[in-house]
MDTraj code that builds the backbone (N, CA, C; nanometers):
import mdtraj as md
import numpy as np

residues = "UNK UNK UNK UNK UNK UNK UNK UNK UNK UNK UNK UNK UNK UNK UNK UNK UNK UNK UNK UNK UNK UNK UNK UNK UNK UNK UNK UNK UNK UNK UNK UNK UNK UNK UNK UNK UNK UNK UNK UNK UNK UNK UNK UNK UNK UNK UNK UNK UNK UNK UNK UNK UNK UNK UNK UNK UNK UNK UNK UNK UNK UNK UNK UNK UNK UNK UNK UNK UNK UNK UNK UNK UNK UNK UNK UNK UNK UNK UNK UNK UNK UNK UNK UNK UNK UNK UNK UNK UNK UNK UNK UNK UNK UNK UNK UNK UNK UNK UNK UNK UNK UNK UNK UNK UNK UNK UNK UNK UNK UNK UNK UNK UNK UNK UNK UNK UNK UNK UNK UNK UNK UNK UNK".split()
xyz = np.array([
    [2.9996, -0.9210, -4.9582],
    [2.9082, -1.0063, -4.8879],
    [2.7669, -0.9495, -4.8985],
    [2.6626, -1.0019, -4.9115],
    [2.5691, -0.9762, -4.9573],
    [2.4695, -0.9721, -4.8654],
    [2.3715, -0.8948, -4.8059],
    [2.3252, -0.8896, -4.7052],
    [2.1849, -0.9340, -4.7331],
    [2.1592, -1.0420, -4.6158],
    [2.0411, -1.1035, -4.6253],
    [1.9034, -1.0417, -4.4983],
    [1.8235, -0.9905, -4.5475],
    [1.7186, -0.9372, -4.4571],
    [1.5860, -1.0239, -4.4011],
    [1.5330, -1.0234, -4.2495],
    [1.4494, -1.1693, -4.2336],
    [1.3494, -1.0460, -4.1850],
    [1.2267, -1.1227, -4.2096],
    [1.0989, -1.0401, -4.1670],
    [1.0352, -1.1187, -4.0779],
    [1.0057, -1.0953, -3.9879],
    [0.9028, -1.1713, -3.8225],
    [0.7681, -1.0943, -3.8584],
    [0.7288, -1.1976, -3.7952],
    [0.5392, -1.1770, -3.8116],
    [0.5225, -1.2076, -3.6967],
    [0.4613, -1.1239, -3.5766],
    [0.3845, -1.1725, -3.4761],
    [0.2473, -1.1881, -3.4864],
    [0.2254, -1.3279, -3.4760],
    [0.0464, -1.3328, -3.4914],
    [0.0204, -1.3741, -3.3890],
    [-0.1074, -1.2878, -3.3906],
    [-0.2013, -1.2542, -3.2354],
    [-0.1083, -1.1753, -3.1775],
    [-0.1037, -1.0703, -3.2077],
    [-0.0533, -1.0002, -3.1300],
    [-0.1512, -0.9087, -3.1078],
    [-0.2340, -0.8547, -3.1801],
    [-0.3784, -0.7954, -3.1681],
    [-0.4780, -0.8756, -3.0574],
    [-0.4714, -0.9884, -3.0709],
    [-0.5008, -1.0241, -2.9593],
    [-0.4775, -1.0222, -2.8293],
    [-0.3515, -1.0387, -2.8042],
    [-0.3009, -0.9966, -2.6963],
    [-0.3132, -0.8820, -2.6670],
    [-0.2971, -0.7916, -2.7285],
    [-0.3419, -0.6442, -2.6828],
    [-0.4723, -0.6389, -2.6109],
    [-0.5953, -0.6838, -2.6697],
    [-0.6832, -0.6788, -2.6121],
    [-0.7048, -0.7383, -2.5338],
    [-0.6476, -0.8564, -2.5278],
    [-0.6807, -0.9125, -2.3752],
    [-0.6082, -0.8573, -2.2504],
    [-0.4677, -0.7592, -2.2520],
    [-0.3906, -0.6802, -2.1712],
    [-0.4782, -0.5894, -2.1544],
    [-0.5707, -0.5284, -2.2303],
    [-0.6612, -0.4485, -2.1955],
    [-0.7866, -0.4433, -2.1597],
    [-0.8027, -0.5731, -2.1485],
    [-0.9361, -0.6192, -2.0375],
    [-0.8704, -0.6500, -1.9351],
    [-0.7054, -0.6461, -1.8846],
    [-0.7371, -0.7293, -1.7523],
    [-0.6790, -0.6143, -1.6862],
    [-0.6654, -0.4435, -1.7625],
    [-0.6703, -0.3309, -1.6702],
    [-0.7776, -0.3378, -1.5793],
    [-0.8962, -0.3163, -1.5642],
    [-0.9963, -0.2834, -1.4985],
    [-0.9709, -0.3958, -1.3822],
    [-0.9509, -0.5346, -1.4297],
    [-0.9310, -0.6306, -1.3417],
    [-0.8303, -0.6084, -1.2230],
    [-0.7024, -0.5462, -1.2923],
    [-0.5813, -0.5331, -1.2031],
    [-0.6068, -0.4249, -1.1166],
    [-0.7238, -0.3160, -1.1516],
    [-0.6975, -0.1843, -1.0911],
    [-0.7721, -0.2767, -0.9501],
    [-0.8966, -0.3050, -0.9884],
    [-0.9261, -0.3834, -0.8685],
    [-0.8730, -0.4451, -0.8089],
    [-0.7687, -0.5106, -0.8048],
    [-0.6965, -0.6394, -0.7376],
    [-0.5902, -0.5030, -0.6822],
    [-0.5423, -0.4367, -0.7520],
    [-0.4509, -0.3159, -0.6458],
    [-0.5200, -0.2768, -0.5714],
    [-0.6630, -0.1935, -0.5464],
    [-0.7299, -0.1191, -0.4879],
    [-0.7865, -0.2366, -0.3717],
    [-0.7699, -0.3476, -0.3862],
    [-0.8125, -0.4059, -0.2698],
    [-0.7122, -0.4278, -0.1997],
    [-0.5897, -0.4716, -0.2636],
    [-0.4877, -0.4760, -0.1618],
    [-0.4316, -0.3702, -0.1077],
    [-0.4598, -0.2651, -0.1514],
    [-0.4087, -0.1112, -0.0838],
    [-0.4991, -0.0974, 0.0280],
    [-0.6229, -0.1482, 0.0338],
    [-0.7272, -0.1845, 0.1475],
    [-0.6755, -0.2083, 0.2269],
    [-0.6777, -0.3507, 0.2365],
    [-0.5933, -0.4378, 0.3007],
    [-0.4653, -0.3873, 0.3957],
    [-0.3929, -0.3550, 0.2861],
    [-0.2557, -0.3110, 0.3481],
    [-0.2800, -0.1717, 0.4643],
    [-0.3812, -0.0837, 0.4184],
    [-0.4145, 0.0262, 0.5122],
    [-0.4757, -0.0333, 0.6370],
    [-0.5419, -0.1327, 0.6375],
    [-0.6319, -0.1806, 0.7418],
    [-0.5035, -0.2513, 0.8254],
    [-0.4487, -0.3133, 0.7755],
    [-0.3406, -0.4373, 0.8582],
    [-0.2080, -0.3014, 0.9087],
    [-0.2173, -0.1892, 0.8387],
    [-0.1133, -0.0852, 0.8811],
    [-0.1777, -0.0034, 1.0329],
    [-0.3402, 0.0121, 1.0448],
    [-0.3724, 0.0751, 1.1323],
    [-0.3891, -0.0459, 1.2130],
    [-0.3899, -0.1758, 1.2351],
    [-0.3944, -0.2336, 1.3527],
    [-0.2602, -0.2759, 1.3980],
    [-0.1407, -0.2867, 1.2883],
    [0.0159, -0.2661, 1.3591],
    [0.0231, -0.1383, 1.4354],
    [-0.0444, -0.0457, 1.3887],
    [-0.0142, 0.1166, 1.4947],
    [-0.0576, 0.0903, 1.5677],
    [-0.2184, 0.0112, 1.6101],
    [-0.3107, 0.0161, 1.7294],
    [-0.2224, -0.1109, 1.8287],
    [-0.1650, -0.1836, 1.8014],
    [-0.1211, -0.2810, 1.8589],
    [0.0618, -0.2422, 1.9700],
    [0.0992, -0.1387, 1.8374],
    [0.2864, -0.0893, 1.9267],
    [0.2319, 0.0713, 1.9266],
    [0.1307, 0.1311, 1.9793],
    [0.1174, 0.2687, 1.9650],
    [0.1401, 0.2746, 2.1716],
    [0.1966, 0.3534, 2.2254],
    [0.1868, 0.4052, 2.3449],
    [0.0326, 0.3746, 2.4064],
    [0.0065, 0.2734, 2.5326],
    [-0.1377, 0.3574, 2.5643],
    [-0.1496, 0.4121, 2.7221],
    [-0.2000, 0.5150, 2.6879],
    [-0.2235, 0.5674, 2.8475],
    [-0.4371, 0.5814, 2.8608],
    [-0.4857, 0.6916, 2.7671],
    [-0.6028, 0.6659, 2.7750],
    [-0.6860, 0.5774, 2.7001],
    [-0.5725, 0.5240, 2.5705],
    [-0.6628, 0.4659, 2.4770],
    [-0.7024, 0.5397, 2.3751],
    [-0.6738, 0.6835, 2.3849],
    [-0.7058, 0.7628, 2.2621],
    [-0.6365, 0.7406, 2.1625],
    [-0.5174, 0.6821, 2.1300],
    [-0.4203, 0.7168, 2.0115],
    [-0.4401, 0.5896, 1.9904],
    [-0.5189, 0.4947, 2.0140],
    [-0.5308, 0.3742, 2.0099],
    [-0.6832, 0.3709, 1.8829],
    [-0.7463, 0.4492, 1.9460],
    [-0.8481, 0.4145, 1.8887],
    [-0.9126, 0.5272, 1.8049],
    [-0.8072, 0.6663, 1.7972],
    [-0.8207, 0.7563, 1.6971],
    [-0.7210, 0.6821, 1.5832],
    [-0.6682, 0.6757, 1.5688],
    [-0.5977, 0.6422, 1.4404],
    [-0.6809, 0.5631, 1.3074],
    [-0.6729, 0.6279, 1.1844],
    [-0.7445, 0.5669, 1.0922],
    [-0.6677, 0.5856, 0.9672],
    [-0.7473, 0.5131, 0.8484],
    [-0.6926, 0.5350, 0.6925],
    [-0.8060, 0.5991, 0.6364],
    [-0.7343, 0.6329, 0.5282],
    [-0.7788, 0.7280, 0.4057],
    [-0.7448, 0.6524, 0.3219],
    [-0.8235, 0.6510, 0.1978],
    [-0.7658, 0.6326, 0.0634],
    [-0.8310, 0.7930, -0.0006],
    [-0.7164, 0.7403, -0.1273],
    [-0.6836, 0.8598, -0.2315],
    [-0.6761, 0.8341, -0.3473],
    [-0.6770, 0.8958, -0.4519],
    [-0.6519, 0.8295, -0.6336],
    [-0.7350, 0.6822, -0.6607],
    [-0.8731, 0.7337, -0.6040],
    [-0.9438, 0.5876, -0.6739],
    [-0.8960, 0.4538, -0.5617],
    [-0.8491, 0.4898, -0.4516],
    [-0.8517, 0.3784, -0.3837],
    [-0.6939, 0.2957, -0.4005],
    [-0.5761, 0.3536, -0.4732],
    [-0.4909, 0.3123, -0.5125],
    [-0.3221, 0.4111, -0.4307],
    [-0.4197, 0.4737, -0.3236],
    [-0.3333, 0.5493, -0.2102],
    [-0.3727, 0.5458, -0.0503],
    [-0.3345, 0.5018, 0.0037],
    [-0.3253, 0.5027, 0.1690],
    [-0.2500, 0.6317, 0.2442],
    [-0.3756, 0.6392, 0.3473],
    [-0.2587, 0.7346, 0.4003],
    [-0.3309, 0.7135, 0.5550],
    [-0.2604, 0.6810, 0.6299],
    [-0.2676, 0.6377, 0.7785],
    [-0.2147, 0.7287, 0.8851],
    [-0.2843, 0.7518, 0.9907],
    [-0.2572, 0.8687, 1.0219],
    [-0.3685, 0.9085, 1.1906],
    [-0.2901, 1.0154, 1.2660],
    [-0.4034, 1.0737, 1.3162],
    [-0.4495, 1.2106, 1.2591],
    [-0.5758, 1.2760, 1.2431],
    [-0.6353, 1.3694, 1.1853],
    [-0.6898, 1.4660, 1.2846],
    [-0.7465, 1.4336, 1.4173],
    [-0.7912, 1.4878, 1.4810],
    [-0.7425, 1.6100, 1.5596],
    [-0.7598, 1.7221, 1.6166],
    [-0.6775, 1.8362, 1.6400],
    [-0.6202, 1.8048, 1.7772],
    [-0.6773, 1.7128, 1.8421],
    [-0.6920, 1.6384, 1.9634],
    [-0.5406, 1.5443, 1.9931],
    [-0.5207, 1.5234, 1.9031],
    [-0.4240, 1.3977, 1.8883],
    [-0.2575, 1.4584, 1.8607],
    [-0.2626, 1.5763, 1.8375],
    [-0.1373, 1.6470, 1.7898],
    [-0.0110, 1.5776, 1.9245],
    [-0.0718, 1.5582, 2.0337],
    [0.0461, 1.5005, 2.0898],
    [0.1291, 1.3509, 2.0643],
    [0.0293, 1.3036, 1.9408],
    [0.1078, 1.1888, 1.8921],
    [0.2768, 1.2377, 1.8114],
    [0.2609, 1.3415, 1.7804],
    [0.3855, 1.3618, 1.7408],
    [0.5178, 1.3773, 1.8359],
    [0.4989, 1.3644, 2.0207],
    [0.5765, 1.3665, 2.1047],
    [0.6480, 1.2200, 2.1242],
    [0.5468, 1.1322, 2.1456],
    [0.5397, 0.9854, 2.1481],
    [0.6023, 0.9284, 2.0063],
    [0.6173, 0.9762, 1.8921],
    [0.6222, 0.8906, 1.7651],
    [0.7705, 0.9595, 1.7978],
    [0.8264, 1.0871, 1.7898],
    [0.9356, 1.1038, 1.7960],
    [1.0302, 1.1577, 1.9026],
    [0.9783, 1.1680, 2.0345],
    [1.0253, 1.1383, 2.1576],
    [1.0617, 1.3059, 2.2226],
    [1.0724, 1.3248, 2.3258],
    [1.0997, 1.4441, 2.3845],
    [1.2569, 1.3857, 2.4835],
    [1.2428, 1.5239, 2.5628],
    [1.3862, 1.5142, 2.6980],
    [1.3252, 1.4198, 2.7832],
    [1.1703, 1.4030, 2.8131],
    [1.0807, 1.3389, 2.9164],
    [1.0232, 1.1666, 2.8802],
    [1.0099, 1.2031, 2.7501],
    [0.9386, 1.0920, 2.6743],
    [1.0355, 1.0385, 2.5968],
    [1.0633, 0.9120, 2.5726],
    [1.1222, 0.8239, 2.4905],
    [1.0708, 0.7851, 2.3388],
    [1.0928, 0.8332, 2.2484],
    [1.0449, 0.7776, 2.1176],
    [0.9900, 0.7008, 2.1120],
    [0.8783, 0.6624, 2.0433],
    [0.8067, 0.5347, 2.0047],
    [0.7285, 0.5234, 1.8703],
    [0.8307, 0.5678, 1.8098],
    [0.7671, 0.5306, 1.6419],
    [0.6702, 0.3960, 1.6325],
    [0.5464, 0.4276, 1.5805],
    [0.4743, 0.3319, 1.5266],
    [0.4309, 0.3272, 1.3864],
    [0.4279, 0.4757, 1.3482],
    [0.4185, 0.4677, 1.1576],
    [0.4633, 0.4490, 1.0614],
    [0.5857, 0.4806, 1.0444],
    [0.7044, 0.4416, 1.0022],
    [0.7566, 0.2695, 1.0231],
    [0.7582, 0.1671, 1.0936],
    [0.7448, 0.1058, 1.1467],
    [0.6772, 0.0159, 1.0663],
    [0.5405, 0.0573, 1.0966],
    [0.3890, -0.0658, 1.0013],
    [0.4525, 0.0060, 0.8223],
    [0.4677, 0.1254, 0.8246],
    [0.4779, 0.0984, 0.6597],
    [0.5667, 0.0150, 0.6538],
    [0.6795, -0.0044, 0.7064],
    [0.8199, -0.0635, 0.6025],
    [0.7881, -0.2106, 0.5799],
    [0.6929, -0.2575, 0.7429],
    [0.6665, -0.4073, 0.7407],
    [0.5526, -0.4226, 0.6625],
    [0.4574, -0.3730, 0.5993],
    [0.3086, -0.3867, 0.5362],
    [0.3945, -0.3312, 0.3557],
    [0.4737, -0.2741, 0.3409],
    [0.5041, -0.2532, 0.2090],
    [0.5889, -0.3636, 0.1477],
    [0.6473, -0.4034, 0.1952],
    [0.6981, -0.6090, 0.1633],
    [0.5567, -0.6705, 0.1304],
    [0.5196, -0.6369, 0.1981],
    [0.3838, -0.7952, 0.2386],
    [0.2873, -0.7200, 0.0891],
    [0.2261, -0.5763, 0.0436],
    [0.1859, -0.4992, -0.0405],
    [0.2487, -0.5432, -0.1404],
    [0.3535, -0.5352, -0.1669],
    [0.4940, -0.6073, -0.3159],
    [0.3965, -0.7605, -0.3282],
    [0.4446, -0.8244, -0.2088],
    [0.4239, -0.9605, -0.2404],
    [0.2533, -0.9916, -0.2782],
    [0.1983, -0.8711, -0.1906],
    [0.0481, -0.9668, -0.3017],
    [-0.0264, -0.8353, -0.4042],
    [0.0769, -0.8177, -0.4417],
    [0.0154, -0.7159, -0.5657],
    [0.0740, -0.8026, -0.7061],
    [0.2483, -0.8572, -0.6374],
    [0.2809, -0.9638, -0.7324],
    [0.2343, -1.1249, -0.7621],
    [0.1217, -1.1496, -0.6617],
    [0.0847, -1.2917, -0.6617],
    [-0.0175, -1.2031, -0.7513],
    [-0.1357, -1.1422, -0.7086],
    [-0.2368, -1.0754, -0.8426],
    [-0.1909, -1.0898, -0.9235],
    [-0.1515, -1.0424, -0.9725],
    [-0.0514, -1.0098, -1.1235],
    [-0.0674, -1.1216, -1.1716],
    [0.0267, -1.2194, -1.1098],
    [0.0184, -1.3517, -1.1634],
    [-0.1043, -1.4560, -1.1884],
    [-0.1535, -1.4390, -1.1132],
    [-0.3120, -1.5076, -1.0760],
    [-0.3871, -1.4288, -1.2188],
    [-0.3981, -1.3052, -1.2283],
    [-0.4886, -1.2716, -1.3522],
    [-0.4278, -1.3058, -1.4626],
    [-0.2772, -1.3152, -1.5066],
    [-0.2269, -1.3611, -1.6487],
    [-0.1802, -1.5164, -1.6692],
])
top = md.Topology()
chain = top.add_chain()
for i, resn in enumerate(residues, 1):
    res = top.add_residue(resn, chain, resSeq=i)
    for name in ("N", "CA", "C"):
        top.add_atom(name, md.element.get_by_symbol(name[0]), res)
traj = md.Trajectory(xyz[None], top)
């Protein structure tokens, strides 16, 4: 039996390359805003189920970004605030009240879903 060999030609495919590589810069932006986003809507789920007694853990809590704007990190920073770690994970006196853990799991769905509408919207 005699073996028959087929050759494919993709044309424009050079094209396509370059246009995948103009719509990096585009996409980094469209991530870096929604990592915004998602940090901002993560510190007002904490400010909203956080414990309040004075209002401090209410209104210390903030974000960071990191790597160009393409990392969140939410959090208290202040040396002041170290007793949020009693309240987030509870003592013999105090009852747990996770709030960080919490906003990520619900803000990292919602992060998926519009990093994947971008996506789509630029191609």
């Amino acid at each position: 039996m005699a073996r028959s060999r087929a050759r494919v030609q993709v044309i424009g495919l050079d094209r396509l390359e370059r246009r995948l590589a103009h719509l990096v810069p585009q996409l980094t932006e469209a991530a870096q805003e929604a990592v915004k986003e998602s940090g901002a809507a993560m510190v007002s789920d904490v400010q909203r189920n956080v414990r309040r007694d004075t209002g401090n853990l209410q209104s210390s809590v903030k974000d960071t970004y990191e790597k160009d704007g393409l990392q969140t990190s939410v959090g208290w920073r202040d040396q002041d605030d170290l007793y949020v770690a009693f309240h987030e994970r509870g003592t013999r006196r105090i009852p747990a009240n996770p709030t960080l853990v919490p906003a990520l799991e619900r803000e990292a769905r919602e992060l998926v879903g519009k990093l994947r509408a971008e996506v789509r919207r630029l191609l």
